[in-house]
N, C-alpha and C positions, 0 to 999 in steps of 0.2 A: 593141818597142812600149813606150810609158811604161805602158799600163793592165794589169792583171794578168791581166782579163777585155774581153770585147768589149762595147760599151757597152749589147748588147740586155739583158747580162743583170745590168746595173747598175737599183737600184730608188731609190736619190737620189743626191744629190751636194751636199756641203755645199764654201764655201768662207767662208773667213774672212777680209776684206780690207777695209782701212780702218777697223778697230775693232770692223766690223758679221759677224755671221754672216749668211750667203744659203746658204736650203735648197731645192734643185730636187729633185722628187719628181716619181713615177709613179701616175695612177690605177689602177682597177681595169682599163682599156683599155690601159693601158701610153702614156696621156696624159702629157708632161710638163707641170708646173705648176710655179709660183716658191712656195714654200709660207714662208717666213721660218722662224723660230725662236718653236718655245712650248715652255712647261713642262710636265711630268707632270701639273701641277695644272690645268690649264687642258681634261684629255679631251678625248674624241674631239669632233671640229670638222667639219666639209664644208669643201672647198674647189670652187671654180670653174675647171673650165678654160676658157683662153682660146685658140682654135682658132690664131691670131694666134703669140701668144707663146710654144706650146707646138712650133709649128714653128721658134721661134727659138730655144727653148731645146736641141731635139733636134738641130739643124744645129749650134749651137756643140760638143754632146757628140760628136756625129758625126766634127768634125772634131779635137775633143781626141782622141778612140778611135783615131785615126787617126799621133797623134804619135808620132812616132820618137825614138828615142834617138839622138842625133848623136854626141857625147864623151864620155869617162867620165873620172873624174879621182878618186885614190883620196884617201881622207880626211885625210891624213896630215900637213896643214898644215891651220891655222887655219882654222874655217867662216867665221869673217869674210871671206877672200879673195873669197868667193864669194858674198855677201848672203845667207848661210844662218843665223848666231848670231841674227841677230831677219829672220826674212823676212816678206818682203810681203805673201805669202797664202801660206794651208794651205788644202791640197785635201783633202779625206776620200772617198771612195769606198765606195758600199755595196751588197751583194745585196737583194735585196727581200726586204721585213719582215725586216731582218738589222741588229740595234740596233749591233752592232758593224761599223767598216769593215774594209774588204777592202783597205786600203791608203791610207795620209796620207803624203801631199808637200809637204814647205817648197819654195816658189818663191823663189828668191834674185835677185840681180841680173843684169844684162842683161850676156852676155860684150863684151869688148873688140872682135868681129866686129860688133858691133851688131846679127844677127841672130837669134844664139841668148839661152838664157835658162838661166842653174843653177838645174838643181831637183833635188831626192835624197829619198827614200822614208824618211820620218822612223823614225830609228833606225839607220841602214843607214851605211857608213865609205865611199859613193862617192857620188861629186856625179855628174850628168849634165846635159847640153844639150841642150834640145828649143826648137824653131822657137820666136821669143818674138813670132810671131804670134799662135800658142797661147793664150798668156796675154793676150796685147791682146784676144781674142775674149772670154776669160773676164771680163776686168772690162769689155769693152762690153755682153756680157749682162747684169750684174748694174747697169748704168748702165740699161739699157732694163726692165729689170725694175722696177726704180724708178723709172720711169715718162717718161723720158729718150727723146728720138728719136737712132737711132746707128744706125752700118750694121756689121756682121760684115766681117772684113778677110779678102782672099786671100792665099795662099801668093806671099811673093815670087818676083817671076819668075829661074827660073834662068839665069845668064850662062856665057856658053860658054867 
């Protein structure tokens, strides 16, 4: 499994993609919300959840919790090969009210199968391949979070 933990016991999830950072959070019901990015300076705030998008947000993490590790491939040639020296998006993963993550992944490029996706646990000398359906989910929620109408993608159908 890519996550280190199962997603019940994740309390946000930040990624970073297209410039912007996108921060998914839990309330005190274990609600997710799209919360964005503030400063220290900015204190404690309310947010709204929205019954809507917090079932859209919970199905996209449902189904990232759910990602496998396909390939492994050790670090031992160039990150470029693999779209990891500047990736597309970083993932951060955190425990609730836990300011430090529980694990960041650079998402690299799309493999040569076209349906995987290099991604490697920043720090770490192995690359791996998870379904790059995955990540199409993750930046369609962060499309619909921002206020976008999009649909969540299925797992390609397996061919025999």
């Amino acid at each position: 499994m890519l996550l280190p933990v199962p997603v019940a016991q994740l309390g946000a999830i930040e990624i970073a993609y297209a410039g912007a950072l996108h921060r998914f959070e839990r309330d005190a019901a274990s609600a997710w919300f799209y919360h964005g990015a503030h400063t220290s300076s900015q204190g404690a705030h309310e947010h709204q959840v929205d019954a809507a998008m917090s079932e859209r947000i919970a199905t996209a993490f449902t189904g990232l919790g759910r990602a496998r590790i396909e390939r492994e491939f050790p670090l031992d040639r160039n990150l470029e090969t693999y779209g990891l020296a500047n990736p597309q998006m970083l993932v951060l993963v955190f425990r609730s009210k836990d300011p430090q993550p529980l694990a960041q992944y650079a998402v690299g490029d799309i493999a040569p199968d076209t349906l995987s996706r290099y991604v490697m646990s920043v720090g770490s000398r192995v690359a791996w391949t998870i379904a790059n359906y995955q990540i199409d989910n993750l930046t369609t929620l962060i499309r619909a979070a921002n206020g976008e109408a999009v649909q969540l993608q299925a797992p390609a159908p397996k061919t025999p």
